[in-house]
DSSP file (Angstrom, degrees, kcal/mol; ACC not computed):
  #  RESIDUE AA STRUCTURE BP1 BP2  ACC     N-H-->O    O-->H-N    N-H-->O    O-->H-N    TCO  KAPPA ALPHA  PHI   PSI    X-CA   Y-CA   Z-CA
    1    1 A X     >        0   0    0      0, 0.0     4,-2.2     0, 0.0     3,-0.2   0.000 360.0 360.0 360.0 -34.4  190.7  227.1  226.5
    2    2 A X  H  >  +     0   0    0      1,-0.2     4,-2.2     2,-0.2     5,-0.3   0.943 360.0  56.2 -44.1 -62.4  188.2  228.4  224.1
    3    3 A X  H  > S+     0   0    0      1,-0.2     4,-2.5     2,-0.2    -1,-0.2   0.837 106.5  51.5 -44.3 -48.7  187.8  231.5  225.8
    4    4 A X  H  > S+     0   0    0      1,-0.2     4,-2.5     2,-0.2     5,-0.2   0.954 106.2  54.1 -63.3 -53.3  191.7  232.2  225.5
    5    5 A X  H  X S+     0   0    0     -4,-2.2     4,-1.5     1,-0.2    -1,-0.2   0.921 107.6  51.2 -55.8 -39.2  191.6  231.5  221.7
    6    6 A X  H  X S+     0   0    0     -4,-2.2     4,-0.6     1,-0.2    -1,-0.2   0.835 112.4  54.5 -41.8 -53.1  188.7  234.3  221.5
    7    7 A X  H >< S+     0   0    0     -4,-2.5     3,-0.5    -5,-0.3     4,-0.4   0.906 108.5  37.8 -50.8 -57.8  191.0  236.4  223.4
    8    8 A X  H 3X S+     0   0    0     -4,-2.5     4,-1.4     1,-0.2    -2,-0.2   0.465  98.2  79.8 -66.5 -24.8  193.8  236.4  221.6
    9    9 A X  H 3< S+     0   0    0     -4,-1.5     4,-0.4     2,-0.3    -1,-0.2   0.521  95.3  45.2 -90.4 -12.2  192.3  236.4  218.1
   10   10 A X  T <X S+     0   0    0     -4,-0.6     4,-1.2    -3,-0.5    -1,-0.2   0.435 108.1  59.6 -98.1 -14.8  191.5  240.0  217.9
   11   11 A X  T  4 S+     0   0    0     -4,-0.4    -2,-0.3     1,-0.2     3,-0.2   0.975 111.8  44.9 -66.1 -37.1  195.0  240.9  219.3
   12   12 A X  T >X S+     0   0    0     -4,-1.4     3,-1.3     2,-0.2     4,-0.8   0.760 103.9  55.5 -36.9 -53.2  196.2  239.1  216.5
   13   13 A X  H 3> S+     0   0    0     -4,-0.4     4,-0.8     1,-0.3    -1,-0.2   0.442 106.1  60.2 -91.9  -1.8  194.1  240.4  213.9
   14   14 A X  H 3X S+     0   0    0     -4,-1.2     4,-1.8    -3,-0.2    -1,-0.3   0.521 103.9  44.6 -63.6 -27.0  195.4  243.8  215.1
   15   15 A X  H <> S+     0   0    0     -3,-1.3     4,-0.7     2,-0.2    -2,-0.2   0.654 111.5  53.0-110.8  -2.1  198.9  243.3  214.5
   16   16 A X  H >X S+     0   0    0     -4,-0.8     4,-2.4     2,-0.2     3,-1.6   0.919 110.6  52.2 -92.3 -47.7  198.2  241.7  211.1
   17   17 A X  H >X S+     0   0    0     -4,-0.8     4,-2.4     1,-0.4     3,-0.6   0.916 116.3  38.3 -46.7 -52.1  196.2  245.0  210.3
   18   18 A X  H 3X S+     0   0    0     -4,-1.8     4,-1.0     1,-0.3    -1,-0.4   0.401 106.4  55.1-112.1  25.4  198.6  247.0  211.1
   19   19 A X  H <X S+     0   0    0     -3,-1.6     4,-1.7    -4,-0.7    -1,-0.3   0.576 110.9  58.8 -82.9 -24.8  202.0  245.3  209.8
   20   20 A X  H <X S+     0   0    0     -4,-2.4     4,-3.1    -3,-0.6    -2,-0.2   0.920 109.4  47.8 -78.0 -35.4  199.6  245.5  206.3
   21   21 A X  H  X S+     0   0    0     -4,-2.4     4,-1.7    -5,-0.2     3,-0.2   0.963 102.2  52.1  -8.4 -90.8  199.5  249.4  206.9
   22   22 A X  H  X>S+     0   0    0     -4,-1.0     4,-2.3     1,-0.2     5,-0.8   0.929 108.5  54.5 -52.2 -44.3  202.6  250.1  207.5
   23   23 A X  H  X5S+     0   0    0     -4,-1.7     4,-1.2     1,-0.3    -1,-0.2   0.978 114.7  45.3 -59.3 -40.8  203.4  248.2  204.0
   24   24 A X  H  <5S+     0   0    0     -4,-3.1     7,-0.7    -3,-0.2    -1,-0.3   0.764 117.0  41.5 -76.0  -3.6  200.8  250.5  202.4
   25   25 A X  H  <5S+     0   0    0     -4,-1.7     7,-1.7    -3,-0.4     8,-0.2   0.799 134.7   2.8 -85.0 -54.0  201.9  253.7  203.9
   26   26 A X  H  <5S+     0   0    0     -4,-2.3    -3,-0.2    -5,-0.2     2,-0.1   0.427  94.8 102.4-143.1  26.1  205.6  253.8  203.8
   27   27 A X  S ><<S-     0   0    0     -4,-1.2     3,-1.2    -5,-0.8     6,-0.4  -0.477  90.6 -84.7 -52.5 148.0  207.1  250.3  201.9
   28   28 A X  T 3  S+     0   0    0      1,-0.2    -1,-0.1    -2,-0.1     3,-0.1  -0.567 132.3  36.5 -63.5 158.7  208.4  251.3  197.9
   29   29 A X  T 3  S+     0   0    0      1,-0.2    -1,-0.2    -3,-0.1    -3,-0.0   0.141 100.1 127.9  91.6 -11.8  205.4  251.0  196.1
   30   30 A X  S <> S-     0   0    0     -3,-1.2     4,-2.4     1,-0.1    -5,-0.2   0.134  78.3 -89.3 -61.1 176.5  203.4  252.5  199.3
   31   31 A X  H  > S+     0   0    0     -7,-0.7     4,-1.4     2,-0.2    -6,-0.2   0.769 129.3  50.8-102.1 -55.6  201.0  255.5  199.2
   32   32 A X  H  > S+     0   0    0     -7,-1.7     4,-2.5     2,-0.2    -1,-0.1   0.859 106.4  46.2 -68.1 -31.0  203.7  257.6  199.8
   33   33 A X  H  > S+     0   0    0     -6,-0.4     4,-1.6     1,-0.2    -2,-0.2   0.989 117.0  56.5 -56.4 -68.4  206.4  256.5  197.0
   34   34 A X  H  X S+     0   0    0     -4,-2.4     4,-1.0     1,-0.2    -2,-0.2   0.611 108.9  39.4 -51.4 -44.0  203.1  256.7  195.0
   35   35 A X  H >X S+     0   0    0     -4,-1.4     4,-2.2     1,-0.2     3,-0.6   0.944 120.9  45.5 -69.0 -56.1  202.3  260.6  195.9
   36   36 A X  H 3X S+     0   0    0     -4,-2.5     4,-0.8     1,-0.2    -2,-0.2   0.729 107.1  61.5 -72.2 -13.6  205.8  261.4  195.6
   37   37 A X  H 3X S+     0   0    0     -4,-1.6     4,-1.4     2,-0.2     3,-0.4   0.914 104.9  53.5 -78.0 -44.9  205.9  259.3  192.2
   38   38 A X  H <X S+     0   0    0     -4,-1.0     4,-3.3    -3,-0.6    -2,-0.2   0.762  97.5  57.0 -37.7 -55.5  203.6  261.6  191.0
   39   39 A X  H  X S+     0   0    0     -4,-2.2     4,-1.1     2,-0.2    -1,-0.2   0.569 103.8  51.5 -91.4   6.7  204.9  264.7  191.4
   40   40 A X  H  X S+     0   0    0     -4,-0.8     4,-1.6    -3,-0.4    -1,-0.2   0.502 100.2  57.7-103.1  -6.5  207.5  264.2  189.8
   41   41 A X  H  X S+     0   0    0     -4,-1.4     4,-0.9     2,-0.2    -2,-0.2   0.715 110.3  57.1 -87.8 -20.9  205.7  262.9  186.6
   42   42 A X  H >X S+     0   0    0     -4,-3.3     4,-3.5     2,-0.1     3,-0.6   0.992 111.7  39.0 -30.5 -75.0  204.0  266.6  187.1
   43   43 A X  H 3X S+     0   0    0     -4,-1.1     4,-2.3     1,-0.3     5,-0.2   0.861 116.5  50.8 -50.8 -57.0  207.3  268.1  187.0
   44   44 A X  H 3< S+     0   0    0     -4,-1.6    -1,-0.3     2,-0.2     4,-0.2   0.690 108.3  50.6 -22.9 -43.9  208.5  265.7  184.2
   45   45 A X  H <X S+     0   0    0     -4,-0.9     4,-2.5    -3,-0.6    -1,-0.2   0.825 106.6  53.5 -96.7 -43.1  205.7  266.4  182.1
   46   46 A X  H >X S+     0   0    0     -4,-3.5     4,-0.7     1,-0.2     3,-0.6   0.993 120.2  42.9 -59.7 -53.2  206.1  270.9  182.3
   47   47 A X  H 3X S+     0   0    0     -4,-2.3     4,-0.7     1,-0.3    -1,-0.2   0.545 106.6  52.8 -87.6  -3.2  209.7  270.1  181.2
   48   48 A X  H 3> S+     0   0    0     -4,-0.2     4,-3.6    -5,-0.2    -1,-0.3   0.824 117.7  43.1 -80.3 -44.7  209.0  267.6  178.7
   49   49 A X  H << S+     0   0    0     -4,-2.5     4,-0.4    -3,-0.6    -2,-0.2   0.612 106.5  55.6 -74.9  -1.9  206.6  270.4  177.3
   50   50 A X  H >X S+     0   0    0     -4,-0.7     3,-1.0    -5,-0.2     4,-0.6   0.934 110.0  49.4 -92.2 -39.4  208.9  273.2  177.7
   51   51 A X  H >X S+     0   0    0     -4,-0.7     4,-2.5     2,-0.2     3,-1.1   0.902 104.1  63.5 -17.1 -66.6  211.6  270.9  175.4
   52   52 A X  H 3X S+     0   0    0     -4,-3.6     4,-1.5     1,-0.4    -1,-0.2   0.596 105.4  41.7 -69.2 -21.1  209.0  270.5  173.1
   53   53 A X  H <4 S+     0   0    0     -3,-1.0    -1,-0.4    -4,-0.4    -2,-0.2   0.546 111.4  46.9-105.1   0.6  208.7  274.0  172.4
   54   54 A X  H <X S+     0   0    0     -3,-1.1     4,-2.1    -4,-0.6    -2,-0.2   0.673 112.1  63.1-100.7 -18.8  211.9  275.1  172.1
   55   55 A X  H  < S+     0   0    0     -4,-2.5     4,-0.4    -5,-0.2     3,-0.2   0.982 108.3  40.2 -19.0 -87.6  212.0  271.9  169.9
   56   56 A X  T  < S+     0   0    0     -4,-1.5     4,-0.3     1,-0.2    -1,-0.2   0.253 109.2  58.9 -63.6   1.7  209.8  273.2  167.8
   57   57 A X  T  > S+     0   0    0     -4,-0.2     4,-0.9    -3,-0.2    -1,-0.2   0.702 108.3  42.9 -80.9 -42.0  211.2  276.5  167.8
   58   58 A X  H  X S+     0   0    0     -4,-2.1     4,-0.8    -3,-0.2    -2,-0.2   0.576 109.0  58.9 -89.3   2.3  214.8  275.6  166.5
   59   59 A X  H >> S+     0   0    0     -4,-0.4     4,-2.2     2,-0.2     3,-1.9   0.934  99.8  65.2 -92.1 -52.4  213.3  272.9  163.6
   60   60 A X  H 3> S+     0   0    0     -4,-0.3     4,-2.3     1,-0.3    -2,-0.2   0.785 107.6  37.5 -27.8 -47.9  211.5  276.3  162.4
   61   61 A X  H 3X S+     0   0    0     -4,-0.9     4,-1.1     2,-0.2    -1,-0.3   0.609 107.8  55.6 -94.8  -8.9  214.9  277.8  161.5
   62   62 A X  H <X S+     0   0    0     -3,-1.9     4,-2.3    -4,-0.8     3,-0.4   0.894 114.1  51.9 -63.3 -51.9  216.7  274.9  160.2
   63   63 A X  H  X S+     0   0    0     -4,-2.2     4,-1.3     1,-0.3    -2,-0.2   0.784 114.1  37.3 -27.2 -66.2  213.5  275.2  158.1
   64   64 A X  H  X S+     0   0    0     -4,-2.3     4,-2.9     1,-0.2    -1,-0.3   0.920 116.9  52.4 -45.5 -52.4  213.9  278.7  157.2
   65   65 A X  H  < S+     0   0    0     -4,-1.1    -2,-0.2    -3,-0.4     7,-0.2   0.791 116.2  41.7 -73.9 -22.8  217.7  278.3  156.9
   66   66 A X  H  < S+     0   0    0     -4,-2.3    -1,-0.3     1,-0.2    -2,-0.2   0.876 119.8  40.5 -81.1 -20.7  217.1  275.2  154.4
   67   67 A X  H  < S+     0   0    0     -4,-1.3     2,-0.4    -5,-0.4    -2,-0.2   0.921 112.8  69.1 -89.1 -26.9  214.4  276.6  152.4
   68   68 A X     X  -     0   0    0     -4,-2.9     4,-1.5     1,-0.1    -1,-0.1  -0.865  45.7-176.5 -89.2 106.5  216.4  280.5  152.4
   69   69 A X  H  > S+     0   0    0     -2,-0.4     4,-2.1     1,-0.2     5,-0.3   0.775  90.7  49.5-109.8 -35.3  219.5  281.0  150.6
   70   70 A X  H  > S+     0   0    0      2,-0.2     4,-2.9     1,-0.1     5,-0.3   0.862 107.9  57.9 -62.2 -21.5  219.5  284.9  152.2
   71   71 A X  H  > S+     0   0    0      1,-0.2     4,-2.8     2,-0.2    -2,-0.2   0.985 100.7  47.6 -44.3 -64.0  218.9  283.5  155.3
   72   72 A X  H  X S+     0   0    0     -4,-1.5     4,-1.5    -7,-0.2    -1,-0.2   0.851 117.4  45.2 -52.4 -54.2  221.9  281.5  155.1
   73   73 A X  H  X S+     0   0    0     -4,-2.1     4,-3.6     2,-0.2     3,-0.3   0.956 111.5  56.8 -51.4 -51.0  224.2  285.1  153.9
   74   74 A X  H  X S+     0   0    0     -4,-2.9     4,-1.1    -5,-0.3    -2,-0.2   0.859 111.8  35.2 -61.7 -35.7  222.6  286.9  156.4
   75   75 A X  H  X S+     0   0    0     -4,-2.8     4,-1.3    -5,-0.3    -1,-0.2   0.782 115.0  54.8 -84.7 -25.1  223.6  284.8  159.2
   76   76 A X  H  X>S+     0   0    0     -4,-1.5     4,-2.8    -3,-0.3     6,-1.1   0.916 116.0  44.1 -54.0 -60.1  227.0  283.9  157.7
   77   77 A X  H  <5S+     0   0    0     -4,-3.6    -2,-0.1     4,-0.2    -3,-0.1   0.721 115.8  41.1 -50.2 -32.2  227.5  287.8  157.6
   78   78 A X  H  <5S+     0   0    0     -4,-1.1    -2,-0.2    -5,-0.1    -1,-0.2   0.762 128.7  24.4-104.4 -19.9  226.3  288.9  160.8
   79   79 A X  H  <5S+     0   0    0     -4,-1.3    -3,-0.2    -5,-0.1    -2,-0.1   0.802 128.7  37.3-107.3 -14.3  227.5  286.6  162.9
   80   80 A X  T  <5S-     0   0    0     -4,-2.8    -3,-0.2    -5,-0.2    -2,-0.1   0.582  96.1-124.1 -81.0 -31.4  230.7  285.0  161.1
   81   81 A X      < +     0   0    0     -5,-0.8    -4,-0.2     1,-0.2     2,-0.1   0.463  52.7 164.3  85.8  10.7  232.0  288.3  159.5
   82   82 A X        -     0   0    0     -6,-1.1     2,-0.5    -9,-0.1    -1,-0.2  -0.205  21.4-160.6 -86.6 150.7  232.0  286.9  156.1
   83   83 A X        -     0   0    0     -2,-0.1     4,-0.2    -3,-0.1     6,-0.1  -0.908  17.5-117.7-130.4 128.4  232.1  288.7  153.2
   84   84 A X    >   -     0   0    0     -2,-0.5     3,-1.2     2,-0.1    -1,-0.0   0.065  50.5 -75.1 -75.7 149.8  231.3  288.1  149.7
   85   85 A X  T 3  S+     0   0    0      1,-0.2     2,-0.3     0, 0.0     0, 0.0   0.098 116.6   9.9 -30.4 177.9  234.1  288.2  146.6
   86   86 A X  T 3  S+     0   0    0     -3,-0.0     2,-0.2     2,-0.0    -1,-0.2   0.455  96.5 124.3  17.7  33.4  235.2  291.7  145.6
   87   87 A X    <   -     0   0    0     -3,-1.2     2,-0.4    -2,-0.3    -4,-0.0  -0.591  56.0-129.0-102.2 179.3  233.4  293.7  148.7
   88   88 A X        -     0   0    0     -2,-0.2     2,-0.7     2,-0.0    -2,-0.0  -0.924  20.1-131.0-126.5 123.7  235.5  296.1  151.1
   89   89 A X        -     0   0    0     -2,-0.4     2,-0.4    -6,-0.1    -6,-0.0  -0.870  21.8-170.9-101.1 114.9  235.1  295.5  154.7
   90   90 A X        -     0   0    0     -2,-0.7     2,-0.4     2,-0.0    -2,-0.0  -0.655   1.9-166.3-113.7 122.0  234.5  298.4  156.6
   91   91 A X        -     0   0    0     -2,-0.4     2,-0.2     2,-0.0    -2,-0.0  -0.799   6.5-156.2-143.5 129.9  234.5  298.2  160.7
   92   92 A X        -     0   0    0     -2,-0.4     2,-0.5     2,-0.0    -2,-0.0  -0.462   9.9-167.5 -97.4 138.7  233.1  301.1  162.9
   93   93 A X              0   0    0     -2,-0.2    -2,-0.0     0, 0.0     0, 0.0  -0.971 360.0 360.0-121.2 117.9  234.6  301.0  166.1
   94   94 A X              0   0    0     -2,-0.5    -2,-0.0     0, 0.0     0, 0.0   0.550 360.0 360.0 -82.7 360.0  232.9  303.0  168.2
C-alpha cells in the first residue's frame, strides 16, 4: 500500500504544477495580461507625452494672446476679417 502512495504522489505533484502554470501563463493577471499590460502603458505614456506638448504649446499663445493687445488685432484681423472704426476694406480677388 505504501508503494502505491509513492506512486501516485509524483503524478499528483505534476498536475498541481501544472494547473499552477497554466494560472501563471494565461489566467488575467498572468504573465501574459502582464506583457500585454505593459505595452500598452508604453503606448499610453508616447501619447501622454505627445498631449503634453501640444499642451504646452497652445498655453504659450493664450499667453501671448493675454499678455499682447496686437496679438489679439492681428488675429481678429487675419482670420475674422475685422476691421477697425473708420478703415476701408479692400479685397483682392485674385
Amino acid at each position: 500500500m505504501a508503494a502505491v502512495k509513492f506512486k501516485i504522489l509524483p503524478a499528483v505533484l505534476i498536475v498541481i504544477l501544472l494547473v499552477l502554470q497554466y494560472r501563471l501563463w494565461f489566467e488575467n493577471g498572468g504573465l501574459i495580461d502582464m506583457y500585454r499590460m505593459k505595452k500598452q502603458l508604453a503606448m499610453q505614456v508616447q501619447q501622454n507625452e505627445k498631449l503634453k506638448k501640444r499642451n504646452e504649446k497652445l498655453l504659450k499663445q493664450v499667453q501671448y494672446m493675454q499678455a499682447s493687445n496686437d496679438a489679439v488685432e492681428s488675429k481678429a484681423r487675419g482670420e475674422l476679417g475685422m476691421i477697425k472704426k473708420g478703415e476701408t476694406f479692400y479685397q483682392v480677388v485674385k
